[in-house]
BAMI-919167 format. One line per 8 residues: number of its first residue (from 1); their letters; for each residue x, y, z of N, C-alpha, C. Coordinates in steps of 0.05 Angstrom, whole numbers, plus 5000, padded with zeros to 4 digits. Each point is the difference from the previous one (the first is absolute). Last residue first. Example, Ala and Ser with C-alpha at 12.3 -4.5 7.8 and 13.67 -1.06 7.14 Angstrom:
<nodes>
2 = sa = 5257 4955 5142 5016 5024 5001 4985 5022 5014; 5006 4885 4999 4982 5024 5000 5018 5024 5000
</nodes>
This chain:
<nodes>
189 = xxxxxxxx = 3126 9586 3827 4969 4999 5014 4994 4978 5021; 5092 5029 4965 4979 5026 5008 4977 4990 5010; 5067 4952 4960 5004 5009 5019 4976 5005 5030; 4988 4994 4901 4999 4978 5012 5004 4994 5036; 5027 5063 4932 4970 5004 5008 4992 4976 5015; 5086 5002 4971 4992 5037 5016 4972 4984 5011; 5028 4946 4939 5010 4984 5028 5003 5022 5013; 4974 5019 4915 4981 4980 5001 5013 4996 5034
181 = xxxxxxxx = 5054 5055 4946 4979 5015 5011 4968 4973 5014; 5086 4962 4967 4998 5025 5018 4976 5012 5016; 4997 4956 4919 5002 4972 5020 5005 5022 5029; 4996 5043 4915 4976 4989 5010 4998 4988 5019; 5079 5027 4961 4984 5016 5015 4980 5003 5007; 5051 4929 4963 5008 5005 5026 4987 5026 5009; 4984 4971 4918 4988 4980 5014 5000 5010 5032; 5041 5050 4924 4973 5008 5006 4983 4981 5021
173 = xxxxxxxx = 5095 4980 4979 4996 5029 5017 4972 5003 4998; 5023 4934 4955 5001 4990 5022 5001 5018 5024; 4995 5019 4908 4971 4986 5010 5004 4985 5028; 5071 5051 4960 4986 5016 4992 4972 4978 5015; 5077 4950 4982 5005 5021 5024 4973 5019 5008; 5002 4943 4922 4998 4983 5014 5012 5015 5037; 5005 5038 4916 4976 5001 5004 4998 4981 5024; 5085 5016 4974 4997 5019 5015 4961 5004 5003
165 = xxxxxxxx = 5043 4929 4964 5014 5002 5023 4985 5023 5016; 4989 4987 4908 4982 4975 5020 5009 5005 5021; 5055 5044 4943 4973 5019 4996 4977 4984 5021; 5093 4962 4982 4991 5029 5021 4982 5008 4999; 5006 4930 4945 5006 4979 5026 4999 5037 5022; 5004 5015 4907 4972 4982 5009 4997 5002 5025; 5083 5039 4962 4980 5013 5004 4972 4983 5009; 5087 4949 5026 4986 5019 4979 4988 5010 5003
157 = xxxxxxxx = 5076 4979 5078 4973 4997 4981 4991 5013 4973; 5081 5021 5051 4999 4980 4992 4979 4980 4991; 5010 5080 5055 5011 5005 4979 5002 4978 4978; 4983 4997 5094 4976 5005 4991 4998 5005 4972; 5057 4965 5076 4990 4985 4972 4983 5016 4986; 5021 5039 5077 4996 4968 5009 4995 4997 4974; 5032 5095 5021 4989 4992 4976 4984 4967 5004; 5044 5105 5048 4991 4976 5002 4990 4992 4975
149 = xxxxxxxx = 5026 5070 4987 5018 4993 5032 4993 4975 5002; 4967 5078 4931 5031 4980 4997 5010 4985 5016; 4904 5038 5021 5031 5024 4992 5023 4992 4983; 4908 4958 5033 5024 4983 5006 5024 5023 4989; 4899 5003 5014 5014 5015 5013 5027 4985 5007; 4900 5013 4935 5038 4979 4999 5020 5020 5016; 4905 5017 4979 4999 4988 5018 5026 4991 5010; 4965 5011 4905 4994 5016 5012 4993 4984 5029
141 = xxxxxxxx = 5082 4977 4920 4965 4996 5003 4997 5022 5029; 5094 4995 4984 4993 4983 4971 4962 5002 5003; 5052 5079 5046 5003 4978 5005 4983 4983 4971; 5037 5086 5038 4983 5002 4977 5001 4968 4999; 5051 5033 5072 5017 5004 4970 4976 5002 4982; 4980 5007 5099 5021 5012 4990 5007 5008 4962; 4907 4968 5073 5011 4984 4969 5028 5029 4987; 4965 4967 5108 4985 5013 4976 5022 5000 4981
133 = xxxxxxxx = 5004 4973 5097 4984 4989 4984 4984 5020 4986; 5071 5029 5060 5002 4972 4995 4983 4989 4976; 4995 5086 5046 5023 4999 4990 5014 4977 4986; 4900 5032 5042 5027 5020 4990 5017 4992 4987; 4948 4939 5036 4977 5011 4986 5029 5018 4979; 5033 4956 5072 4998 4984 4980 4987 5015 4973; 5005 5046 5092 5026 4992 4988 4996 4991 4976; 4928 5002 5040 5004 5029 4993 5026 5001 4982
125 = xxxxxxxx = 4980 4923 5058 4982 5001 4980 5004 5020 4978; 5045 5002 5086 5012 4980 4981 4987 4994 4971; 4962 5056 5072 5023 5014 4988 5021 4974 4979; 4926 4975 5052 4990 5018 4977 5022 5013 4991; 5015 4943 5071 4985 4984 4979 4995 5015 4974; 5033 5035 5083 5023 4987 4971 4990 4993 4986; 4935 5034 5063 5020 5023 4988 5021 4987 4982; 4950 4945 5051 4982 5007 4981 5012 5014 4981
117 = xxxxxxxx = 5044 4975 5073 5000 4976 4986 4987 5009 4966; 4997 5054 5086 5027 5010 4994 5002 4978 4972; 4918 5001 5055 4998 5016 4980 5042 5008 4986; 4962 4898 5033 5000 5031 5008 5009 5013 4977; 4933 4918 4988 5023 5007 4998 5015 5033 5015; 4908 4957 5003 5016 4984 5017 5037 5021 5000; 4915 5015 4943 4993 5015 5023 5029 4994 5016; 4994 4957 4922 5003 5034 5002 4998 5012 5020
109 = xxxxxxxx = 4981 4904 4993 5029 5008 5002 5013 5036 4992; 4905 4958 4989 5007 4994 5033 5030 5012 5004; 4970 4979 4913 4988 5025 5001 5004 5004 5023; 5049 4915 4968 4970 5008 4998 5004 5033 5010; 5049 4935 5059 4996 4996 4970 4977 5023 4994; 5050 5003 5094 4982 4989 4981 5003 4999 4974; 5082 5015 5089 4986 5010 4973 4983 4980 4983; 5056 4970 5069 4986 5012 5013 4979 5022 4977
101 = xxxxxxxx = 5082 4948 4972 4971 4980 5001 4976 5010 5011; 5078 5058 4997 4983 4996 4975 4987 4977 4998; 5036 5058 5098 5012 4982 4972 4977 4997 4977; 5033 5078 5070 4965 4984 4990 5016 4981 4976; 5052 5053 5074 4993 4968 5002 4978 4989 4985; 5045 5092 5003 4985 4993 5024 4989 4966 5002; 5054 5051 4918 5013 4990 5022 4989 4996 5032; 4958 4963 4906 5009 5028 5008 5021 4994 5027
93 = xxxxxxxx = 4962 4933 4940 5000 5024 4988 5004 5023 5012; 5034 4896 5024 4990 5023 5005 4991 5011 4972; 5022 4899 4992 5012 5018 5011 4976 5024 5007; 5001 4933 4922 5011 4994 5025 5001 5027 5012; 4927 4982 4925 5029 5010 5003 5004 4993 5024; 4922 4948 4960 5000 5031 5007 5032 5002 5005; 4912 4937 4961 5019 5007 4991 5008 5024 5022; 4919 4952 4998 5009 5005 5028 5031 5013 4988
85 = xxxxxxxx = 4929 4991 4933 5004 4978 5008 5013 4997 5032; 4968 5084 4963 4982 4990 5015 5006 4959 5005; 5071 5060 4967 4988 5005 5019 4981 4995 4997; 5014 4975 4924 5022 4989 5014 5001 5003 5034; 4939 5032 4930 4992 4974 5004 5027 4987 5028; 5005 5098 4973 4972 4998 5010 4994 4962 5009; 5070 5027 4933 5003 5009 5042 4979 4990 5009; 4993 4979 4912 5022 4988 5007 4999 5005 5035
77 = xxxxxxxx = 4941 5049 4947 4991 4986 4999 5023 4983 5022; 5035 5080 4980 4978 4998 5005 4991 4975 5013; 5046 5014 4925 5020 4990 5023 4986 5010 5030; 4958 5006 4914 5015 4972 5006 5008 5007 5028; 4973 5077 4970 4975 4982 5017 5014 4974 4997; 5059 5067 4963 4992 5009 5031 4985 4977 5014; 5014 4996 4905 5024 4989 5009 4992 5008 5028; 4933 5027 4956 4997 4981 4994 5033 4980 5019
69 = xxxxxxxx = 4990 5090 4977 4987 4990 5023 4996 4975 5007; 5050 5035 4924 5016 5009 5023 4972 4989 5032; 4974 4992 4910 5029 4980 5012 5009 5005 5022; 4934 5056 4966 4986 4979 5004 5023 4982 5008; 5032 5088 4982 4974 5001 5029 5000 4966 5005; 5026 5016 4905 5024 4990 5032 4986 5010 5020; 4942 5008 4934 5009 4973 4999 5024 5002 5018; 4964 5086 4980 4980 4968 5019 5007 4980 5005
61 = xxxxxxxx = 5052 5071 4941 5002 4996 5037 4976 4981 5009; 5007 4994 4914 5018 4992 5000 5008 5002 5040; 4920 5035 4954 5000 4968 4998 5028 4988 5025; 4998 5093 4969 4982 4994 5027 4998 4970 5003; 5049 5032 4919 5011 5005 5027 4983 5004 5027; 4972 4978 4916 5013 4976 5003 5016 5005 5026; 4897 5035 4959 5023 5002 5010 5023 4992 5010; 4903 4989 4972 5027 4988 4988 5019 5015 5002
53 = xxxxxxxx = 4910 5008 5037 5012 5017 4980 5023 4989 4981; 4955 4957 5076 4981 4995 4976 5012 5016 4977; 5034 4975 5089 5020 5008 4982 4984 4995 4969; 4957 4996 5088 5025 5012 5002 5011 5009 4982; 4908 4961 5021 5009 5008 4979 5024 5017 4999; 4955 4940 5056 5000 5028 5016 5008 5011 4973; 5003 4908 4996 4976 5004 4992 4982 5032 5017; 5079 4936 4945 4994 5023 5010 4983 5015 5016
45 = xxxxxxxx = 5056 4904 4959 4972 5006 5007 5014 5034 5018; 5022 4926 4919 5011 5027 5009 4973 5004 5017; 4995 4903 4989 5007 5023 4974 5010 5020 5023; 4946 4923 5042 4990 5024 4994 5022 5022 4978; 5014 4896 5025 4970 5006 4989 5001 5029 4993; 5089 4987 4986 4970 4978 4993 4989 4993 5028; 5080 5080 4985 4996 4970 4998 4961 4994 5005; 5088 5083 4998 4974 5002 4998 4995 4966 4993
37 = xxxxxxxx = 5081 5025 5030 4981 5011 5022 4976 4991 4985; 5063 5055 4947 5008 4965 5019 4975 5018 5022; 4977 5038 4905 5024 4994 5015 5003 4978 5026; 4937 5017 4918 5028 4984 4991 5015 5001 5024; 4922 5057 4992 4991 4966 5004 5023 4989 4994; 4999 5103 5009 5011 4975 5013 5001 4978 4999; 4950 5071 4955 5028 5003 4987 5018 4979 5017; 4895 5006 4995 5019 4977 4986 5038 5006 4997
29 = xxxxxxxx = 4940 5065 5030 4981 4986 5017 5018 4978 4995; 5000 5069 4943 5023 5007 5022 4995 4974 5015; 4968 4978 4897 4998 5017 5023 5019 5007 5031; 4978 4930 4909 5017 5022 5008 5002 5021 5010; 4931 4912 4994 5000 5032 4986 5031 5010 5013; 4938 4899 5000 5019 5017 5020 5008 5029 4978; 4909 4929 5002 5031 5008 4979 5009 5014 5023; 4950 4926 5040 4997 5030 4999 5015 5003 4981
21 = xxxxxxxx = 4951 4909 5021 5023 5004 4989 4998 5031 4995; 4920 4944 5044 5014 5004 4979 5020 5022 5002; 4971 4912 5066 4992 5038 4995 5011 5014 4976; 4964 4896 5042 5020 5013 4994 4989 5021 4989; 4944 4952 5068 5004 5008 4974 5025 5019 5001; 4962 4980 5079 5020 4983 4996 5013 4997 4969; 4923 5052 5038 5026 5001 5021 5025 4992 4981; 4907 4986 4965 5015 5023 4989 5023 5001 5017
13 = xxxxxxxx = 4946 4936 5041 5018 4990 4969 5008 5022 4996; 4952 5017 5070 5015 4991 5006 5028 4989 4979; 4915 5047 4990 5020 5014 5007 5024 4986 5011; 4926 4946 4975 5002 5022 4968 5034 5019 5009; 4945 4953 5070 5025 4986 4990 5006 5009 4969; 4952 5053 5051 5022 4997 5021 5018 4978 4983; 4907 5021 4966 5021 5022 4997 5026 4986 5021; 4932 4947 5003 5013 5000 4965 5019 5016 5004
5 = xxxxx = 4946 5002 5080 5021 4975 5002 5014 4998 4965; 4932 5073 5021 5026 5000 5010 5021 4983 5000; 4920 4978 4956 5016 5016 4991 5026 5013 5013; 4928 4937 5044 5021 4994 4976 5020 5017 4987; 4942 5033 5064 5021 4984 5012 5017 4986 4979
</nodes>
């Protein structure tokens, strides 16, 4: 009994013992640790080994996948909180009288919505996917679907103040797709 009780707190100190310091080696594994996104605690974390090859054009599509979703689950998050706050449009959604307060929040509202509602919904989506949101001119960073058209100041930052900008987008998309998928399941059970 003693000894178990040594070992546990023997194991308990090694826990908390600092860990020695890995050399890092120039390897494919390290060809990202520089890029955005990667921040303190976990570094470049990979851990399906996507882009273990270093490949900069698979990196390069993951990472707008990752923005581009990341911009989907904000706004996500936003609906989802807003309709289940009671948020809802004036008026009809169709012309048989189903107005939109009459529409649930939540996973309830698929079933709710008619199928003529569903059909724009997706074809508007389809629209955007197609023709709207994707990167025309070769845009300044990967994700930049401003073409020359829009700019809100954006031109007018430094490189610092953009590079924070756009990490500070980047973690708020990984937040929001957690937070998402956290208020699915939540739903759910």
């Amino acid at each position: 009994m003693k000894t178990a009780i040594l070992a546990s707190l023997i194991a308990s100190a090694v826990a908390f013992a600092p860990a020695k310091s890995a050399v890092k080696s120039s390897t494919a594994l390290n060809a990202f640790e520089d890029e955005l996104g990667v921040q303190a605690p976990l570094g470049f974390f990979d851990p399906l080994g996507l882009v273990a090859d270093g490949n900069e054009a698979n990196f390069d599509r993951l990472r707008y996948v990752e923005i581009k979703h990341g911009r989907i689950s904000m706004l996500a998050v936003v609906g989802y909180l807003a309709t289940e706050g009671g948020v809802r449009l004036p008026g009809d959604i169709d012309f048989s009288g189903t107005s939109f307060a009459s529409i649930p929040s939540g996973f309830g509202a698929v079933s709710s919505i008619p199928d003529g509602g569903l059909f724009q919904l997706f074809a508007f989506i389809g629209f955007l996917e197609i023709f709207v949101m994707k990167d025309i001119t070769g845009g300044e960073f990967i994700g930049d679907f401003r073409n020359g058209f829009i700019d809100y100041g954006w031109d007018s930052f430094d490189e610092e103040t953009k590079f924070s900008k756009r990490a500070i987008e980047l973690n708020q998309g990984r937040a929001a797709m957690m937070g998402i998928l956290a208020l699915m399941v939540h739903e759910k059970l």
